[in-house]
C-alpha positions in Angstrom: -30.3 -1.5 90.0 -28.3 -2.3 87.2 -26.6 0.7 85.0 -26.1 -0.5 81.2 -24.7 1.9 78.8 -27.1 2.4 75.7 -24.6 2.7 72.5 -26.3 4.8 70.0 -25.3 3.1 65.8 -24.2 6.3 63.7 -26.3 6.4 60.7 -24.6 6.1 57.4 -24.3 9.9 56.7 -23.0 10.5 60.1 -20.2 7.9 59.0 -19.4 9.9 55.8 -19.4 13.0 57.7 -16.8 11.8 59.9 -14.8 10.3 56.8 -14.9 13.8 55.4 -13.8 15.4 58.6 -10.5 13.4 58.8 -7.2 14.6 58.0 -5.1 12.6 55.6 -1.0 12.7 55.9 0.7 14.2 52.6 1.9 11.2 51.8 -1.4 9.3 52.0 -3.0 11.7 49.6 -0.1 11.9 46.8 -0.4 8.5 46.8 -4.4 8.1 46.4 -4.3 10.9 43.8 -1.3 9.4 41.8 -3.5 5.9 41.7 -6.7 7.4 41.1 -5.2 9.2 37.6 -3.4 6.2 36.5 -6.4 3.5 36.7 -8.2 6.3 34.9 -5.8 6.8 32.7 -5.9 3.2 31.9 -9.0 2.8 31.3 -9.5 5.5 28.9 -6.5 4.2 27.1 -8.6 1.0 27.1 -11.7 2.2 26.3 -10.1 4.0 23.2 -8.8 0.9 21.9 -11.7 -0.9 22.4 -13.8 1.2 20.3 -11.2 2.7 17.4 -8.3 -0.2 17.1 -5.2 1.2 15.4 -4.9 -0.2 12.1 -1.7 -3.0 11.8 1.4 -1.4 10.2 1.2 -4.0 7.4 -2.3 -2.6 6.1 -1.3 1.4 6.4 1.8 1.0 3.9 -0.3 -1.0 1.6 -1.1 0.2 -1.8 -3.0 -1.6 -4.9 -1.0 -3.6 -6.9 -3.7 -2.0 -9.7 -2.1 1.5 -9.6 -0.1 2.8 -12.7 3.4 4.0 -12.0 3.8 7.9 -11.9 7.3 7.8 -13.1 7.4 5.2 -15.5 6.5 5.7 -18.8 6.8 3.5 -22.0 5.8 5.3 -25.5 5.6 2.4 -28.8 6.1 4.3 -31.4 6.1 1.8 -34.4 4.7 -0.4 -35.2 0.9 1.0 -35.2 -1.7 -1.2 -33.8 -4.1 -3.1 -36.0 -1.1 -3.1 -39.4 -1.2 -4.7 -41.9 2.3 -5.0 -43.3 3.6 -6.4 -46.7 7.8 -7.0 -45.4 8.5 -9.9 -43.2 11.4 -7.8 -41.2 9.3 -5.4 -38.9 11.1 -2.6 -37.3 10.0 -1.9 -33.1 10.7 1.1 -32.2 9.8 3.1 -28.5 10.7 5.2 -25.8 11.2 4.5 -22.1 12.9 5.3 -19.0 16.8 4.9 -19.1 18.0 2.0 -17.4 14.3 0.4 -17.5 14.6 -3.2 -18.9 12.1 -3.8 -21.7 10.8 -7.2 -22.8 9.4 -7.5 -26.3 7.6 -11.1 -26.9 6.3 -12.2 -30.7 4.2 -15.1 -31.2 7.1 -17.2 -31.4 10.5 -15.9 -29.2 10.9 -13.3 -25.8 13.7 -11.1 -26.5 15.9 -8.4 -24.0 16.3 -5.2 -24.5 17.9 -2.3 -22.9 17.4 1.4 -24.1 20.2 3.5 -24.6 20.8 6.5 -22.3 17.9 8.7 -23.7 15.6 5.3 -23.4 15.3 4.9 -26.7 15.1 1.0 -27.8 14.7 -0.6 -31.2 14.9 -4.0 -32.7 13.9 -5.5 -35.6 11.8 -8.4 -35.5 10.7 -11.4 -38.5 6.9 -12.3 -38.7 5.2 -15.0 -39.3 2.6 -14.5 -42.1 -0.4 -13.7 -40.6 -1.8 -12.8 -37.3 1.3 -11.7 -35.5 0.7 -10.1 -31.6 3.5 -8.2 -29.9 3.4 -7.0 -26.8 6.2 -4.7 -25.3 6.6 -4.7 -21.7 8.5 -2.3 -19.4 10.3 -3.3 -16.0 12.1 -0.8 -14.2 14.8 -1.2 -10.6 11.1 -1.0 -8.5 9.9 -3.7 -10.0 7.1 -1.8 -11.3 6.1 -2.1 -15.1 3.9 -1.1 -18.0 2.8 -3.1 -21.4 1.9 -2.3 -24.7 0.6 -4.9 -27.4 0.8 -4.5 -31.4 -2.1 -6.8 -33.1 0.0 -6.9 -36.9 -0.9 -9.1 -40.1 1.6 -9.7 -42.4 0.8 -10.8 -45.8 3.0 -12.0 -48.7 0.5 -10.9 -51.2 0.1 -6.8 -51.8 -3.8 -6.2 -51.9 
């Protein structure tokens, strides 16, 4: 009579049971910990950036070119807009900020002009009979700038 040895498989929870039962060295289980938290650190750094990208640098610093100035300012005090005047010499008088460069362009010349240490600027300017436009404009070290414009008509003849 032959004797043959009957091996029994362990079922699958048996397996895990034995898996559980083991001892791990120190060392083995730093090191599974210490991977386990950085692959899931990973991934939810992954995941975040997936679903909310940062904004680029470029776009966050961005403002519209639309937006008025806050600190400059640019006040036209003569002439008044919509004149009729009866002199050909017109006197341009305004306000700005000091060391602002100011730009004053007639229907026929662009001229410089730099306000005085209060801001103040004037100039006096020859028209053309007729429509005349003016328009003042206001540049300061930013490179930022405001405009006014003067519609004047000058006529020889006093209605």
């Amino acid at each position: 009579m032959k004797l043959s040895r009957i091996t029994t498989k362990k079922s699958p929870i048996a397996k895990i049971k034995e898996l559980l039962n083991m001892k791990f060295s120190t060392s083995v289980f730093v090191i599974s910990m210490l991977s386990i938290l950085i692959i899931g650190g990973a991934g939810i750094i992954l995941f975040n950036n997936y679903f909310n990208p940062p904004a680029p640098d470029s776009l966050q610093s961005m403002t519209p070119v639309t937006t008025e100035p806050v600190s400059l300012t640019l006040n036209l005090s003569n002439p008044e807009n919509n004149s009729m005047v009866f002199s050909e010499d017109l006197l341009i008088q305004g306000k700005t900020n000091p060391k602002s460069v100011v730009i004053l362009s007639t229907n026929t010349e662009d001229l410089l002009l730099e306000p005085n240490q209060q801001g103040d600027f004037s100039l006096t300017v020859k028209l053309q009979k007729g429509l005349n436009l003016l328009s003042v404009n206001v540049f300061d070290n930013l490179g930022t700038s405001k405009v006014e414009n003067r519609t004047i008509y000058y006529s020889e003849e006093k209605i």
